[in-house]
N, C-alpha and C positions, 0 to 999 in steps of 0.2 A: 247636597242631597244625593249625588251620585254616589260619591264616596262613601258616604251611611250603606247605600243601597248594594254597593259593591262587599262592603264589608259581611254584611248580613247575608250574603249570596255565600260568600268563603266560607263562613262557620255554619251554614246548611249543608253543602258538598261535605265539609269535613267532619258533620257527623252523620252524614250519611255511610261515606268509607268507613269510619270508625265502625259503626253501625254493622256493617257488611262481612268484617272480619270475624267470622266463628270461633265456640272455643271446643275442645274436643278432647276425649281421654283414651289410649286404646289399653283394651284390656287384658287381652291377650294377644301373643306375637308368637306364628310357631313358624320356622325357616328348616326344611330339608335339601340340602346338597347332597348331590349324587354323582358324585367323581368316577371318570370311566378309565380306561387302560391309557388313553393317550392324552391323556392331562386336561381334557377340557371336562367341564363339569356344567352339571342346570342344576337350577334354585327353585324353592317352591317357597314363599310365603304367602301364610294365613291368617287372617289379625279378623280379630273385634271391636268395632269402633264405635263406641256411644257419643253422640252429640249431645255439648252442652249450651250451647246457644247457637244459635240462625247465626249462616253466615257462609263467605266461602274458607277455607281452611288451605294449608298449601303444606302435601305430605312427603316426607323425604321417603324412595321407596328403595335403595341401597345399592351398594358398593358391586352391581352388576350391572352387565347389559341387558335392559328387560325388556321384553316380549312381548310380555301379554298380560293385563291387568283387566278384573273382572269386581265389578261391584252387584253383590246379591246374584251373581250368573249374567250380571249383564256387558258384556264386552266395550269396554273403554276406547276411545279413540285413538292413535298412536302421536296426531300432534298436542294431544294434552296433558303425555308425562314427555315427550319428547327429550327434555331438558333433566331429567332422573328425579324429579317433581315430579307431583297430582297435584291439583288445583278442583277442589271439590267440594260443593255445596253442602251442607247439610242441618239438618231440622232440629231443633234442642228437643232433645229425649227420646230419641230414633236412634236406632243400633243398626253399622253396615258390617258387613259382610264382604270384606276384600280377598281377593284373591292373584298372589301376582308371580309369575314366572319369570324367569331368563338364565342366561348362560354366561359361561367365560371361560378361558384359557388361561393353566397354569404353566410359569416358564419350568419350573422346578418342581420339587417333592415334598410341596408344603402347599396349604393354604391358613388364608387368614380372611373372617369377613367380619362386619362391621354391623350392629343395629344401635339404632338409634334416631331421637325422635326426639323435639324440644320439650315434650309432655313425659310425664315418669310413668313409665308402661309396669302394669300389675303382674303380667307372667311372662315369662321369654321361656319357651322352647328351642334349643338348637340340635337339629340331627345329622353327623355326617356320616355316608353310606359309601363303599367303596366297593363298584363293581365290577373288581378284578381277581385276581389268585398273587401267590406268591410276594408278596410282603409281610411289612411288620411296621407298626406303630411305633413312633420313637420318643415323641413329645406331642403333649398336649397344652394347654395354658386358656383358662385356669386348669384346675381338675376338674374334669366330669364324673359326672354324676354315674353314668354305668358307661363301659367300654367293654369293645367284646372285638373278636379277632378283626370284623370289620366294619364295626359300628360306633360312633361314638354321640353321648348323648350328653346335653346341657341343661341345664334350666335355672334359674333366675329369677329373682321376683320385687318390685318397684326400684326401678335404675330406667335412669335417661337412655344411658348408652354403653354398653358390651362390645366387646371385641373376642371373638375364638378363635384360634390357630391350632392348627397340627399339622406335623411332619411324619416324612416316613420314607423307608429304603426300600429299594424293588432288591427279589432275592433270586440270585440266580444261581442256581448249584448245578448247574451245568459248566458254568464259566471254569477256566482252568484255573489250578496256584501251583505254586513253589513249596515245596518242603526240605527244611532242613533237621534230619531225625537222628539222634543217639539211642543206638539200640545196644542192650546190657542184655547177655543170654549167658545165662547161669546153669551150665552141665552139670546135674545131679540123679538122685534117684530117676526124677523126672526134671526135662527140661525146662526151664521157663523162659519167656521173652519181657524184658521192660523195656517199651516204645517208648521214646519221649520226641514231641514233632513241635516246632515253631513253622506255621504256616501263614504262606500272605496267599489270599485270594485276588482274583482280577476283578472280581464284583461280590458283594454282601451274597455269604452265606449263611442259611441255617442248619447245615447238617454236612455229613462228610460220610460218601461210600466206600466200603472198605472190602474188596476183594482180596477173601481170608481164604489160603490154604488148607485141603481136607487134614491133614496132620494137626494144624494148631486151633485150639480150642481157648475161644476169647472168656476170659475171667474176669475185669474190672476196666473200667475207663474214669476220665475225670467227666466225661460227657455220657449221656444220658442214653440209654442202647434201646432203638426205636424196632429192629430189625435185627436179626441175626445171620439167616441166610437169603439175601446178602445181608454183611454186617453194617449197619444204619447207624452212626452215632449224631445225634443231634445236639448243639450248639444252645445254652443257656440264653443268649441274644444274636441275634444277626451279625455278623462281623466281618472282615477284608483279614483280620489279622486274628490268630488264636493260635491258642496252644492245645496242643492234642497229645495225652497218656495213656495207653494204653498196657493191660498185663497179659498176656498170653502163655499157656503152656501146652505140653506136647510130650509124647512117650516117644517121637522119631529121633534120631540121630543125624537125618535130613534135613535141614532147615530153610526151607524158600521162605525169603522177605513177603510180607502182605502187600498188596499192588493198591494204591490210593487210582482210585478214577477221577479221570479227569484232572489228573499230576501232570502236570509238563516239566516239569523238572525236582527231581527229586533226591538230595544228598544225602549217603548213610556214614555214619561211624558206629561201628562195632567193636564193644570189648567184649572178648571170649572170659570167663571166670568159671574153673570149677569147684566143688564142695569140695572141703578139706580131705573128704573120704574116697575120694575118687579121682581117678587117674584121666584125663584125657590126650589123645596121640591122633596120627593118622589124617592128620587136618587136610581135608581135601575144599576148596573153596574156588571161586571165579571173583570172589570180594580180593584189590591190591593190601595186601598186608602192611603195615607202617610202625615202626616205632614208640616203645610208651615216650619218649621224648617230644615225638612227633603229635602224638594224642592226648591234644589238649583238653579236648572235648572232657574227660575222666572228671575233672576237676566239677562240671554240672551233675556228675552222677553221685549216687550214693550206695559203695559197694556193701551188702547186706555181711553180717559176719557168719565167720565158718568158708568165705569164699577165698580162692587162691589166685590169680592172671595168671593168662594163659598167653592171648596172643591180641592184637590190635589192627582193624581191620577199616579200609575206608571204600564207597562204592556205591552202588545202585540199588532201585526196588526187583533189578533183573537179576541181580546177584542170589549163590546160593552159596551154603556151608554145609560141612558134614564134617562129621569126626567119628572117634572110637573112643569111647569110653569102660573103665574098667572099676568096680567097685575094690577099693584096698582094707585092710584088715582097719580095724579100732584102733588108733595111736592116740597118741598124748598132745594136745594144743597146748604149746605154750601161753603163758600169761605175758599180755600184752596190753598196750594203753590204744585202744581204736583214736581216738580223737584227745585233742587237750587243746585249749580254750583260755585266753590272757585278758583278762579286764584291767583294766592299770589307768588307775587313777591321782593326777597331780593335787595338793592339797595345799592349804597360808602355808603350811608347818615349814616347806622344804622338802618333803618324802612324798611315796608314792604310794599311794593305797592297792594291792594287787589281790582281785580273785582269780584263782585259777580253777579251772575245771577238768576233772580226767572220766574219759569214759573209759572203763578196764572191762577187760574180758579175763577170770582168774579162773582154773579149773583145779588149784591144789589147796589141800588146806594148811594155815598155817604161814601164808603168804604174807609178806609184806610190800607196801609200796613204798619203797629209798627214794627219800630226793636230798638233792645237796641244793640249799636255797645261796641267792649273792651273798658277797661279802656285804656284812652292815645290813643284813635282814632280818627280823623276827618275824617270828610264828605268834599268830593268835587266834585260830581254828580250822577246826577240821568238820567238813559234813561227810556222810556217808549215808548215800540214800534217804536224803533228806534227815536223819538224827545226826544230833552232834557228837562225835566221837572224840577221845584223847589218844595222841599222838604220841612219840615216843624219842627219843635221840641226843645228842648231845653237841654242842654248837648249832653250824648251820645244818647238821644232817637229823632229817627227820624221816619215821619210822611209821608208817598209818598201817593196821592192820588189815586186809582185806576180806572179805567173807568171801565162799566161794557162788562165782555166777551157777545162779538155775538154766538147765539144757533144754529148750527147745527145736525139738525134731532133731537136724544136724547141726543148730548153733546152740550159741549162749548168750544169756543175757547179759546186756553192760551195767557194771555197776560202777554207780554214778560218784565221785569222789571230786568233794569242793575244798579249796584251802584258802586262808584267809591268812594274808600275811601284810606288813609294810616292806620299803624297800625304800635305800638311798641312792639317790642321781642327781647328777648337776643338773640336770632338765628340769626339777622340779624346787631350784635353790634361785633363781631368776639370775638376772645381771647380763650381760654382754660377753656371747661367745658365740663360738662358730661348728662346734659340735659335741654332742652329747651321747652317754653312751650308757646301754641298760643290757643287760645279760638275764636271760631267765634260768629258774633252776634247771639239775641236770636227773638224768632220773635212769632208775637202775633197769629200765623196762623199756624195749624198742616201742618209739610213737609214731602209727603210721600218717596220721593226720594230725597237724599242728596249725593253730590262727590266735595269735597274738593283734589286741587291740589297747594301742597306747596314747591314750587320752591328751590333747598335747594343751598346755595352761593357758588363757586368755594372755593375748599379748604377745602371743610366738608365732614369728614369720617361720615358716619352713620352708626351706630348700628341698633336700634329698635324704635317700635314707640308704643304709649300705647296712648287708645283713650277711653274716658267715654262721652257715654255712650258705649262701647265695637260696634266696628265697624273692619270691613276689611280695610286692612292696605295693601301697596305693593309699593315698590320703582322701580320706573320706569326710564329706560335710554332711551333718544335719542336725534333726531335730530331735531332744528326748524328748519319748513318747510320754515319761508318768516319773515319778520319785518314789522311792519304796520310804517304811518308815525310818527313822533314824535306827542304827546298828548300835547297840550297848553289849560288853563283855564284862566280866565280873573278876577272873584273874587271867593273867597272861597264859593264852592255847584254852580258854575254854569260855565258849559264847554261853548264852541264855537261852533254853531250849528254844523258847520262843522266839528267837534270833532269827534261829537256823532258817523259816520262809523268809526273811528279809533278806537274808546273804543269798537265798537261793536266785531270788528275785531280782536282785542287785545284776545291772551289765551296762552297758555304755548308751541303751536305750530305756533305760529306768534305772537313773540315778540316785545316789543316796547327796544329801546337804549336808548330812554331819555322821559323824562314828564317835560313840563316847569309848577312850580308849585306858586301860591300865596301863600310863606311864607311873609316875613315880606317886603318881594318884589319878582319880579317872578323870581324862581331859575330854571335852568338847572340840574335835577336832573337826573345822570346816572346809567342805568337798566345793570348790568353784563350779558352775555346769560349765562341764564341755560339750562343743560344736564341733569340734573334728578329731578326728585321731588317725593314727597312722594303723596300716593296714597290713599284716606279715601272715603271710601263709605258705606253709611247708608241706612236705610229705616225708616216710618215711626216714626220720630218723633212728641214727641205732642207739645202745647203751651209752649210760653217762656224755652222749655229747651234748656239749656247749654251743650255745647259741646267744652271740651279741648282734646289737641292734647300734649301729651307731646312727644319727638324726642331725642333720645338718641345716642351723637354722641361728635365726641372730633374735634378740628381743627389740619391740615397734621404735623400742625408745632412739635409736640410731638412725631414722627415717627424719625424726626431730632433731636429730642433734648434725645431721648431713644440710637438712635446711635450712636450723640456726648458721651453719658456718657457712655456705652456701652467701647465706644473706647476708653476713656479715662483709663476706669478700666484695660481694657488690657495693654498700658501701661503702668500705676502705676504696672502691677504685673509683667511684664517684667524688668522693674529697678528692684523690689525690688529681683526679682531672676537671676539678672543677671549672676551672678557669678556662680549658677548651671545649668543655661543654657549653658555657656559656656561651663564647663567642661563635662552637657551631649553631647553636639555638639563635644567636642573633644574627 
């Protein structure tokens, strides 16, 4: 009878509990954080909570230290969320009115906070407020809904549980940096300056002051011009490290460097260049003068044409120049090739597929461009400025007509000349060997800028590379970016009009798979993708010289056939010591 009576006692208590536990929905949830200068931050949440059955409820109230909790305005006790709980009665069909506070400290330049709740809440508000200056937002997660310089806003709708973060960099453009600047001042009618600056700051910048000389008058930047006097350039995002261009010109003959604020150390190279039509003398300067051997820097610039070198100069932002310049009568510019450009591509066939590209600068009419291509090369087109033209000569020597460039101001324009030829090399016949050797054509026309890139065949180890007339060398890995369509010609030296953008498109970053070619009928000729090629870059060459590339490099298969014998010796010396291995093993 006890036992009956003890039983019937336990399932009254246990549905009394059960009883007692409420069930509850909130309906809205709105959280604002208010982040101050020194990383600590307060929380304000405000919810709506309808009861759906009698009972007491147990409510998570979040990822802070809280303060202060108010139901309906009525101030909560603090040993009853003590534990980051509420433990709270409530009536089925009665709607409360929470309202709850607190604080926290962030270590770093991020926050991240948490809502959530075992019931699926109907709207989530998140706002975070930043009540400081000089920052920048960097990341947010998810996206919000609106962001504004110091604001950002969330919102949500039926979800248990959310999480938001953002980060951000304080910006201090007081902080010092380092600059290292190539500056290009081109003596002409009027002066001009091209700044080019790699800068590292000590802390996150957004803008850079530039204390500009009354003589030079600022004309272009790669950055954004806030301010003039003083000159303000502002920085697309916050950064420690950026690049700063700037163009300036001037009618002085004076030239002070512009003074960066807040530079603690500042390195300059200066090439002096004057227009073809003018004379400059009298170089008075406190910049130490160096070497074009010495002046490597040249190699990042890009000399505009119609310009002459003068002199090379390395130094400070305290540094000044002056010179004298003289206007000379109208002469004659020779024709010349500014730049020339080697694509060279290994192929199944054995041969090498080569475009080559020549920027020319022609002023006579009448002109031809001479090249003598390798032995064991044909010709199979010519672009000029993007149309296909026919070519002229007999063997290796070919003949392209040139038009003459259009003058602007004191230059001329380049006209653009593509050649489309094949080329034989043991580099591109496989097998086992230890150097390889490629010669590009010669050309009747001094080239001051030369870059030769030669595709090297899946399956080649390369060593080194030896280049006469002695040039910089460098093996390059990567990615092609895209394929142009397949190249088809029709007879030998003359493409498809519609060719001519594929061949133009054609280079070692947009690759072709095939070339349909007039051999002794049209072949399908397939282009392997290459990942690397060798890297040759020259300057100034003069007429008719020759330039060989020899490539020092063995094929993968000798790695194989090092470890077949390798393996094999082991072994042949394992039999032949059988018998005292065993007895060492035993």
């Amino acid at each position: 009878m006890k036992r009956i009576l003890l039983t019937i006692l336990c399932l009254v208590l246990t549905t009394s509990v059960v009883s007692a536990m409420g069930d509850y929905r909130i309906k809205n949830l709105e959280r604002e954080i208010l982040i101050e200068d020194d990383l600590t931050y307060s929380v304000q949440d405000s919810m709506t909570l309808l009861g759906l059955s009698k009972g007491v409820i147990e409510l998570y109230l979040g990822d802070y230290v809280v303060d202060e909790v108010k139901i309906d305005d009525a101030l909560i006790k603090e040993e009853e969320y003590a534990k980051g709980t509420l433990n709270l009665t409530i009536e089925s069909g009665k709607i409360y009115k929470l309202k709850i506070k607190g604080h926290g400290i962030l270590d770093k330049n991020e926050i991240s906070s948490r809502i959530w709740d075992k019931n699926e809440i109907n709207d989530i508000d998140v706002k975070i407020r930043f009540n400081f200056a000089n920052f920048v937002i960097t990341s947010t997660s998810p996206k919000p809904r609106v962001q504004t310089e110091n604001e950002i806003e969330w919102r949500f709708t039926k979800s248990k549980s959310k999480t938001i973060s953002a980060s951000w960099v304080r910006i201090d453009n007081e902080a010092g940096f380092k600059a290292r600047c190539n500056i290009l001042l081109l003596a002409g009618e009027e002066n001009r300056l091209n700044i080019f600056c790699d800068i590292s700051a000590e802390e996150y910048r957004d803008r850079v002051k530039i204390d500009l000389p009354e003589s030079l008058e600022f004309e272009s930047s790669n950055l954004e011009k806030i301010s003039t006097k003083p000159l303000i350039l502002k920085l697309g995002y916050p950064s420690k490290k950026f690049n700063l261009n700037m163009d300036l010109r001037t009618n002085s003959n004076k030239i002070s460097i512009p003074k960066f604020e807040c530079g603690t150390q500042v390195d300059i190279n200066l090439a002096l260049y004057s227009a073809e039509n003018y004379r400059v003398e009298n170089i008075t300067t406190t910049f130490k003068e160096i070497s074009k051997y010495d002046a490597t820097f040249l190699r990042e610039l890009r000399i505009p044409e119609g310009y002459k070198e003068v002199s090379f100069y390395r130094g400070g932002e305290i540094d000044t120049i002056s010179f004298h310049k003289e206007k000379l009568l109208e002469r004659f510019i020779p024709t010349r090739i500014t730049r020339a450009e080697y694509d060279i591509f290994p192929t199944k066939r054995g041969f090498g597929i080569v475009k080559s590209t020549y920027l020319v600068i022609n002023t006579e009419t009448g002109k031809y461009l001479i090249l003598e291509l390798p032995q064991d090369s044909k010709l199979w087109g010519v672009i000029i400025n993007g149309k296909v033209e026919k070519a002229f000569g007999e063997g290796n020597e070919v003949k392209i007509p040139l038009p003459v460039s259009n003058k602007v101001g004191v230059s001329y324009e380049e006209i653009r000349v593509t050649i489309f030829y094949v080329m034989a090399s043991d580099i591109f016949k496989g097998g086992i060997f230890s150097q390889y050797n490629l010669v590009l054509p010669k050309h009747d026309l001094p080239i001051v800028n030369l870059e030769a890139r030669i595709g090297l065949p899946p399956g080649f180890s390369y060593l080194k590379s030896d280049v006469t007339p002695e040039m910089e060398t460098n093996l390059v890995k990567f990615r092609p970016k895209g394929y142009v369509e397949p190249i088809r010609y029709d007879v030998v030296g003359f493409a498809k009009e519609e060719m001519a953008k594929n061949i133009e498109q054609l280079s070692m970053y947009h690759q072709a798979r095939e070339v349909a070619l007039p051999l002794s009928s049209q072949v399908m000729i397939q282009i392997p993708t290459v990942e690397r090629y060798i890297q040759v870059r020259g300057y100034m060459l003069t007429e008719m010289e020759e330039v060989k590339i020899s490539i020092h490099g063995f094929d993968e298969i000798i790695y194989y056939l090092v470890a077949a014998i390798i393996a094999l010796l082991v072994i042949l010396f394992v039999i032949a010591k059988r018998e005292k291995i065993k007895e060492a093993l035993w």
